[in-house]
C-alpha positions in Angstrom: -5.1 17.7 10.9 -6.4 15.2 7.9 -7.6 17.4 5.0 -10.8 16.3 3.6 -10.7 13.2 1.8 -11.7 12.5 -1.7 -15.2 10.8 -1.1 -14.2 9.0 -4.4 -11.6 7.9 -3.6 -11.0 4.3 -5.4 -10.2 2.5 -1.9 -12.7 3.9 0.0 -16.1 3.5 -1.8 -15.9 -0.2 -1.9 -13.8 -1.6 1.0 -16.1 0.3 3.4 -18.7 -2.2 1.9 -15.9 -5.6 1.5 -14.2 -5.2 4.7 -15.9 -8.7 6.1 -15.5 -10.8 3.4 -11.8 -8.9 2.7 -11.0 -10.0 6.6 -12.1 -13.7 6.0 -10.8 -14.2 2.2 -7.1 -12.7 3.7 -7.1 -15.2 7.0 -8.0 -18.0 4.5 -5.4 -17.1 1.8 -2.5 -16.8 4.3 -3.1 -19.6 6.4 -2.8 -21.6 3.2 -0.1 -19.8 0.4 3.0 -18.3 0.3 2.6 -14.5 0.6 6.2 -12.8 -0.7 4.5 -9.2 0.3 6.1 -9.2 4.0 9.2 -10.9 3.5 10.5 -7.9 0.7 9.1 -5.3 3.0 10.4 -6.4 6.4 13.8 -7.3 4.8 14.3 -3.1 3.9 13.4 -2.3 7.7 17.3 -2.6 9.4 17.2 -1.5 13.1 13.8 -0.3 14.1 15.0 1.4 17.4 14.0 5.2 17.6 12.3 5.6 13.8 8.9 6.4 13.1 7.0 4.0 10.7 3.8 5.0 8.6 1.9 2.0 7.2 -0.3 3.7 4.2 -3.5 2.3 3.3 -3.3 0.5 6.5 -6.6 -1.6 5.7 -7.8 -4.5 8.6 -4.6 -3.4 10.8 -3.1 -7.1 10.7 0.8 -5.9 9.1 0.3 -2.6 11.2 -0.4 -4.3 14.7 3.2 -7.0 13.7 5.4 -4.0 13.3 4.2 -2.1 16.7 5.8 -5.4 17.9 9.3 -4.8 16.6 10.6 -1.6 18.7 9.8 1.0 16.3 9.4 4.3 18.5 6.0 4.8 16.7 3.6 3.2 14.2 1.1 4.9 12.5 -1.2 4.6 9.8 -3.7 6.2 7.6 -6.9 4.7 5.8 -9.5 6.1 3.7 -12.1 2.9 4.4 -13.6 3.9 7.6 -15.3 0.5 8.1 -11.5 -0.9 7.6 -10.0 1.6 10.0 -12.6 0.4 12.9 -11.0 -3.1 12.1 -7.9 -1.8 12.7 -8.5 0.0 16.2 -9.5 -3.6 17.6 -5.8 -5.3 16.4 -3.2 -2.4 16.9 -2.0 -1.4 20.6 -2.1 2.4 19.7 -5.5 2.9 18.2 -4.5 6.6 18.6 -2.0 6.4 16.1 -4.5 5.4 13.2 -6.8 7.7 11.7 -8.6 8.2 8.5 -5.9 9.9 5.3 -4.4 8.4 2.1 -2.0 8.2 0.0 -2.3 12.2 -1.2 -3.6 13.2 2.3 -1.9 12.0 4.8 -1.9 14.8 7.6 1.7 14.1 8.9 4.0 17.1 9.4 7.2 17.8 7.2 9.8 15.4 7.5 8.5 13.7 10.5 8.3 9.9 9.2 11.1 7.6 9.0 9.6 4.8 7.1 6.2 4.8 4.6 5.2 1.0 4.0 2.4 0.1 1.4 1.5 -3.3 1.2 -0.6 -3.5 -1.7 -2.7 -0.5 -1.2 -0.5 2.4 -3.5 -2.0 0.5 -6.4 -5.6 1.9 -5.7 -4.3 5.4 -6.4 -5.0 7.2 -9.2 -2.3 9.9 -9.2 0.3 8.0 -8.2 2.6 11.2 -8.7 0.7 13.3 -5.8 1.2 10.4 -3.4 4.7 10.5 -4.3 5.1 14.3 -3.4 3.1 14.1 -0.1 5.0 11.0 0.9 8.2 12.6 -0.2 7.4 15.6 2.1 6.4 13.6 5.4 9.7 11.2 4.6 12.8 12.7 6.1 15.7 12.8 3.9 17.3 8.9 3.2 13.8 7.8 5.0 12.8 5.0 3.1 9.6 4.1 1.0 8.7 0.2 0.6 5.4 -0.4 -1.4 4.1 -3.9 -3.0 1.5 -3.5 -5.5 0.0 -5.7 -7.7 2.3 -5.9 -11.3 1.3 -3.6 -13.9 1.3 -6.6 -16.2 -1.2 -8.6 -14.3 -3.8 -5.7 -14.4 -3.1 -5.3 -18.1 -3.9 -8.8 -18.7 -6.8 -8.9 -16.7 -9.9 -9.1 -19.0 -12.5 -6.8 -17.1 -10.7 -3.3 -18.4 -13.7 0.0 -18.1 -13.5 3.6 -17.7 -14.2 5.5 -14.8 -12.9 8.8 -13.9 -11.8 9.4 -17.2 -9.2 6.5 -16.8 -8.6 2.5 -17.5 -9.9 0.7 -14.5 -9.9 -3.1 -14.5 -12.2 -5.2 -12.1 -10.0 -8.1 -10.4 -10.2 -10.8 -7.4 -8.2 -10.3 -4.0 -7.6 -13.6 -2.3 -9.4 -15.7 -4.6 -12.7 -14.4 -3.2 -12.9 -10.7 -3.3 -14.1 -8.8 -6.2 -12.2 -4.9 -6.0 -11.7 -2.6 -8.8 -8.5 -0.3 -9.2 -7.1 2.2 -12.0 -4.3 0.2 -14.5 -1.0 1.8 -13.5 2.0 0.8 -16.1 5.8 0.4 -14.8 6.5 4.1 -16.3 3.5 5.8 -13.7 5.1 4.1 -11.2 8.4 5.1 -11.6 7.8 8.4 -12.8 9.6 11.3 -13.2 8.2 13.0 -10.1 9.3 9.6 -8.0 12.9 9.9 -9.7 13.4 13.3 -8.7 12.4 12.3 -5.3 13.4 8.6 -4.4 16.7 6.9 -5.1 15.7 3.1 -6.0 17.0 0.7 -4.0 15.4 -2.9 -5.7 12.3 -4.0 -8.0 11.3 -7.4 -7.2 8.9 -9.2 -9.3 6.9 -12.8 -9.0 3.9 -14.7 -9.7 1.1 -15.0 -7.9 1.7 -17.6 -4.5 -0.6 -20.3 -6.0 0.4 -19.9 -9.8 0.2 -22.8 -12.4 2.6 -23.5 -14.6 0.7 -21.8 -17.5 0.3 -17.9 -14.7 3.7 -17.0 -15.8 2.5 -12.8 -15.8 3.8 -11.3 -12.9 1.4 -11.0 -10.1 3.6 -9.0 -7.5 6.3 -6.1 -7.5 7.9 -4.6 -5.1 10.5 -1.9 -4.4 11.8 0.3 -2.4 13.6 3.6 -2.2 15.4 6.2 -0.6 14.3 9.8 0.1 16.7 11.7 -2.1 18.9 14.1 0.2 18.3 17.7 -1.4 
């Protein structure tokens, strides 16, 4: 059912190692800030009754095991971290419906999810163009795509830039404790051609960072969403 997975893959070789430290840094950080992430996604959901939700890059579980609560028919979701996935099976009420996939290799059938959900995971892809065509095949047409990422302007401004697989990675901190790595996406990867001729965009939103200072005025967090475009 999952096709192999990249053992590579930017997600997976260090948050299999982090997921602790991730678990406690993100209980912190919440308890004490102002996360915007869940308030743009859950504001795109509408009635939940009878759709199918896929929460990509599903990590610890914690957003995954709120929206089983809100009468969705079925929530899944995919992770490449296995250590992160077993975190998950201990929150969610359907451990079934979680299983190891990403982005590129998710393992659903065609057409057979209502709603894809990425909160600030679809920035650790690197080919942000082959997630868009699997997630464009498992969405059925109008389903709808919500991802949160960090800004492309943050990650350019970040001083710790290298190279690794033959692209611009930076090195960065997740809830003010956890150092993580991704490849530098700009606003044109993101919005692509390949995610035009799938998605129709419904809203970019953009902020700073929950805890900025007058002087953080990069923007921290985007998100949007989109429709499935009807063929």
């Amino acid at each position: 059912m999952i096709r192999g997975l990249d053992s590579e893959h930017p997600r997976e070789e260090q948050y299999d190692q982090l997921v602790q430290s991730y678990a406690n840094a993100k209980r912190d950080f919440i308890a004490s800030h102002h996360e915007p992430a869940p308030e743009f996604i859950l504001k795109h959901f509408g009635d939940p009754t009878g759709k199918v939700l896929l929460d990509a890059g599903c990590g610890t579980g914690d957003e995954a095991a709120k929206y089983e609560q809100m009468g969705f028919a079925a929530v899944y979701g995919v992770e490449p971290a296995k250590q992160m996935l077993d975190e998950a099976f201990k929150k969610v009420a359907h451990p079934r419906n979680f299983r190891r996939g990403s982005y590129e290799r998710t393992g659903f059938s065609d057409g057979s999810v209502d709603i894809v959900v990425g909160q600030y995971s679809l920035h650790y892809v690197e080919d942000l163009d082959a997630a868009y065509e699997e997630l464009a095949r498992i969405l059925r047409p109008g389903g709808l795509l919500v991802m949160v990422v960090r800004h492309p302007s943050w990650d350019a401004a970040e001083p710790d830039h290298f190279q690794k697989h033959g692209r611009d990675y930076v090195r960065t901190i997740v809830y003010n404790q956890v150092p993580v790595e991704n490849p530098v996406h700009t606003m044109d990867e993101y919005f692509s051609p390949r995610f035009k001729a799938n998605f129709e965009l419904i809203e970019i939103q953009e902020g700073t960072k929950p805890d900025a200072t007058d002087k953080e005025v990069v923007p921290f967090f985007m998100g949007f969403a989109a429709r499935r475009k009807v063929s």
